[in-house]
N, C-alpha and C positions, 0 to 999 in steps of 0.2 A: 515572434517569428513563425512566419507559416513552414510546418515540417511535411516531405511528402517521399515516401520509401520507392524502392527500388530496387530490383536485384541486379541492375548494373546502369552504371552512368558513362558515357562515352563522353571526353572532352575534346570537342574539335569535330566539324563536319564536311572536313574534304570525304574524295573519295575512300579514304580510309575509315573514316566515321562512317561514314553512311553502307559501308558494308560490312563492318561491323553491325549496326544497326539491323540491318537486312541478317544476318545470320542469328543474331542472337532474339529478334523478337520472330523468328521462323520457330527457333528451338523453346519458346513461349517464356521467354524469361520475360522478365517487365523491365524494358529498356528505355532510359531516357537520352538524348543527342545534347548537348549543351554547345551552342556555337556561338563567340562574338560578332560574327557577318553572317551572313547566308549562306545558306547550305552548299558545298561545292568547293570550299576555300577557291586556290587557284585554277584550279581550274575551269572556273565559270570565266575567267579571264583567258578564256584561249578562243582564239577565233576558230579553228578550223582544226577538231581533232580525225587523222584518216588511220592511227595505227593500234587503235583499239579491238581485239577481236571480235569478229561477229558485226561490227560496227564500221559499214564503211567509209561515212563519213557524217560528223556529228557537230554542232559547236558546243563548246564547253560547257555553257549555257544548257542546252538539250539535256546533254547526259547527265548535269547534277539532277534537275527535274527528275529527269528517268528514275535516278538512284532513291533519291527523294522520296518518290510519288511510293518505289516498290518497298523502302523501310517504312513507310505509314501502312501500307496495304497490310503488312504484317501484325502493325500494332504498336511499332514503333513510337516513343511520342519526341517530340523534334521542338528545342527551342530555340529562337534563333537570336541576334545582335543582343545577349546578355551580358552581363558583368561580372565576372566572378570574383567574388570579395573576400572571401577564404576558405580553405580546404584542409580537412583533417584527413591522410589518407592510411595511417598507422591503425592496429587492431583492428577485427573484426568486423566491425563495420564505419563504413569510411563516407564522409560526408562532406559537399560541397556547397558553399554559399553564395547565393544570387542575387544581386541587385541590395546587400544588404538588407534583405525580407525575406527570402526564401531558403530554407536547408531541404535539400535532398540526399538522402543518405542510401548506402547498396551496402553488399557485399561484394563486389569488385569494380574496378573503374578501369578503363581504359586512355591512356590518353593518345588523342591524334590531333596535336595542334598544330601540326605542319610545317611551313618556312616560309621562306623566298632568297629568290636570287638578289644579289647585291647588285644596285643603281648605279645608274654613274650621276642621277640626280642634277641633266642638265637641260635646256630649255628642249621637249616637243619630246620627250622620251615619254613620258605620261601618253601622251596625243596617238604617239605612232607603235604604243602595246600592240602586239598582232596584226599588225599594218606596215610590215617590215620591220621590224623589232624584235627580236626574238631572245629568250634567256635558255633555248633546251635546239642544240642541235640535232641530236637523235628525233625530236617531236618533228620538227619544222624542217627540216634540212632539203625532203625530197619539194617543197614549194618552189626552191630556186633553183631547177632547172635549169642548165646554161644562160646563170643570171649571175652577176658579181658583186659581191658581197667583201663584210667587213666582220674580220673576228676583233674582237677587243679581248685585251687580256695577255698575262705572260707566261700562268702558268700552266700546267701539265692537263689542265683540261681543256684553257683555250688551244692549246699548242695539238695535241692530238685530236681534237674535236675539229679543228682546222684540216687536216689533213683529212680527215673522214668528208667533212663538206668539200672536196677537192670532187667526190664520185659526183657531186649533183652542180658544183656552179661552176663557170668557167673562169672566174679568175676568183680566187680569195686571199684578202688582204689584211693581215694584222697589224694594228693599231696598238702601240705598249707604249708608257708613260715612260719606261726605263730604259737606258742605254745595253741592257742584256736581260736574258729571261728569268725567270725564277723556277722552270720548268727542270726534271731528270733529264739529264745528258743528250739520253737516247732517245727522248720527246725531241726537242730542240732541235736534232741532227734529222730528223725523219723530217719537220716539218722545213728547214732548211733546204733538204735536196729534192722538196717537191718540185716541180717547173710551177703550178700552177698556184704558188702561194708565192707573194711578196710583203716586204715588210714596211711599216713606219714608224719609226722609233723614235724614243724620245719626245711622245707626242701624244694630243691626248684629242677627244671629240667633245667639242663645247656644243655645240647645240644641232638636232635632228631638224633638216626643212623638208616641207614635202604640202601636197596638197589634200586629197581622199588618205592619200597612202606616203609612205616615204621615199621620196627621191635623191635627197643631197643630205650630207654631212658636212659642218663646218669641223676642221681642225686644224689646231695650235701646234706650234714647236716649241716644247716647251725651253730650248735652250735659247731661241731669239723672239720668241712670242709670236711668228710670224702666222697669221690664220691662213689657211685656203681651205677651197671649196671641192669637192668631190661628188659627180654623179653616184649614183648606189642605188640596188637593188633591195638590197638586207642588211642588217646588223645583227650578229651575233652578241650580247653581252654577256661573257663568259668569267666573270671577277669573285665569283665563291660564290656561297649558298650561308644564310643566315636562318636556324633554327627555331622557333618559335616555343624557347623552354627556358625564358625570364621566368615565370611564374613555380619553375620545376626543381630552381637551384636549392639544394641543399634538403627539397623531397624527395627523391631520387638521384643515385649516382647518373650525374654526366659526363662525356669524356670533355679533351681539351678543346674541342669543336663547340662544344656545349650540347655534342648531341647524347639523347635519352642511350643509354648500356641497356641489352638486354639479353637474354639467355636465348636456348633456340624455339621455346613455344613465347618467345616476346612478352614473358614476362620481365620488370623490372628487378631490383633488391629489394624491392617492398611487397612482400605475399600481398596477392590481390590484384595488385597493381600491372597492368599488362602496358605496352605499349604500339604503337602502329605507324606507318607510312614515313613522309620527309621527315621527320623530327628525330626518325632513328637511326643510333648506327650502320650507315650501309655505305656504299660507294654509288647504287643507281639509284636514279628518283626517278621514277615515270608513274603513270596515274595506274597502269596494270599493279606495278611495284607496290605503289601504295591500296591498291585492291587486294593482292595478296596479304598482306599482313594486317589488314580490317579481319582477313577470313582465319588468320593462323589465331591471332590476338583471342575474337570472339570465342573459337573453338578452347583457348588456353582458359578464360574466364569461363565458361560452361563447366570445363570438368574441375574446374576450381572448386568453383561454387558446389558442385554433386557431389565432388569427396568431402566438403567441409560438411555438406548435408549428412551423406553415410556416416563418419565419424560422429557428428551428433547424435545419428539417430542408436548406435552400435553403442 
């Protein structure tokens, strides 16, 4: 097995990786990126980002590049759609396996392996990602414009994220599988006495039509099966957020979400071990979100790694 050192490994290359990446090969450490896809995770799957600072309007796409281009500029080295086939991340120096032939070994690791929003995994939802389809209201919300849209979902993030798209569409409509919500009281009652929110209950959306972009939703009742059809602007899919921390069960504490626990410099329970972006415990996810904690994380592994140096050298 080919061995190749490191004074830190970053696992996952959204934008939390990649600025991680960018801080820590600035501060000259020898950083390597390890990504299963292409650099950017989610968010090279966004059509059209406008609330990024400094950045008035970007697609997804653009900015991973950007992030990219400037962690290589540094020194950065970047691998990308790997296989990671096991990881020792305990004592002192902690070591990751590649494609069953490669070990690279650091003195800290970072993980930022990201998530995703939960599917409803039914026909032309693939097709119509970022073409009317949307999984983040706060991102997307001001596109629809006195445009009427569909939240799906019943609990306290579709219910109040609904009421929030009330400032930008002119009618929004929630779609819930269940005959009542699964939302806090005072969610449910806010989005209730909106005027510009109605409801469809007991009902679910079987499959997105549209042409370039999406126009119609087919749905079901689920109590007489009965389909119809609905003009639409948007869809919100607002049904949780799934973790990408399979690989992390039982190397580090996670909560019941299954997301990464971490202290306030984003370290793990594991010395060394830092963590970054959607995969951690928080309540927001946006890609700023996930830029800050690349920059906290990096910063927490730098002075890791210097005191474990001065203690050395002392």
């Amino acid at each position: 097995m080919n061995t190749y050192d490191f004074d830190v490994i970053v696992l996952g290359g959204g934008p939390a990786g990649l600025t991680a990446g960018i801080y820590l090969s600035r501060a000259k450490m020898k950083t390597l990126i390890l990504t299963d896809g292409t650099p950017g995770g989610q968010m090279i799957l966004t059509h059209e980002i406008a609330n990024y600072p400094g950045v008035e309007s970007a697609s997804g796409y653009e900015l991973s590049n950007t992030m990219k281009s400037q962690a290589r500029k540094f020194g950065c080295a970047i691998k990308s759609n790997v296989r990671i086939t096991g990881m020792s991340l305990d004592g002192d120096i902690k070591s990751v396996e590649v494609n069953g032939k490669d070990l690279y070994t650091a003195s800290a690791v970072i993980l930022s392996p990201g998530g995703k929003s939960r599917s409803l995994n039914v026909p032309g939802e693939s097709k119509f990602k970022g073409r009317g389809i949307s999984y983040c209201a706060t991102c997307d919300g001001d596109f629809f414009q006195d445009k009427q849209i569909i939240v799906v979902g019943g609990g306290n993030s579709a219910l109040e994220e609904a009421v929030s798209l009330t400032k930008y569409a002119s009618r929004v409509t929630i779609v819930h599988q269940f005959d009542h919500f699964q939302g806090f009281q005072h969610a449910i009652e806010e989005a209730k006495k909106n005027p510009r929110i109605d409801f469809v209950m007991e009902s679910k959306i079987i499959a997105f039509v549209g042409d370039e972009s999406l126009e119609r939703v087919q749905i079901q009742h689920l109590a007489t099966n009965a389909i119809s059809e609905r003009e639409v602007d948007g869809v919100f899919i607002l049904i949780g957020y799934e973790p990408n921390t399979e690989s992390f069960n039982g190397v580090v504490d996670l909560n019941e979400w299954k997301e990464i626990i971490t202290k306030d410099n984003l370290e793990t329970n594991v010395p060394g071990v830092f963590a970054a972006g959607d995969a951690v415990r928080k309540r927001y996810r946006q890609i700023t979100t996930a830029v800050a904690d690349g920059t906290v994380a990096a910063l927490g592994a730098i002075d890791y790694i210097r005191t474990a140096k001065a203690v050395a050298v002392a």
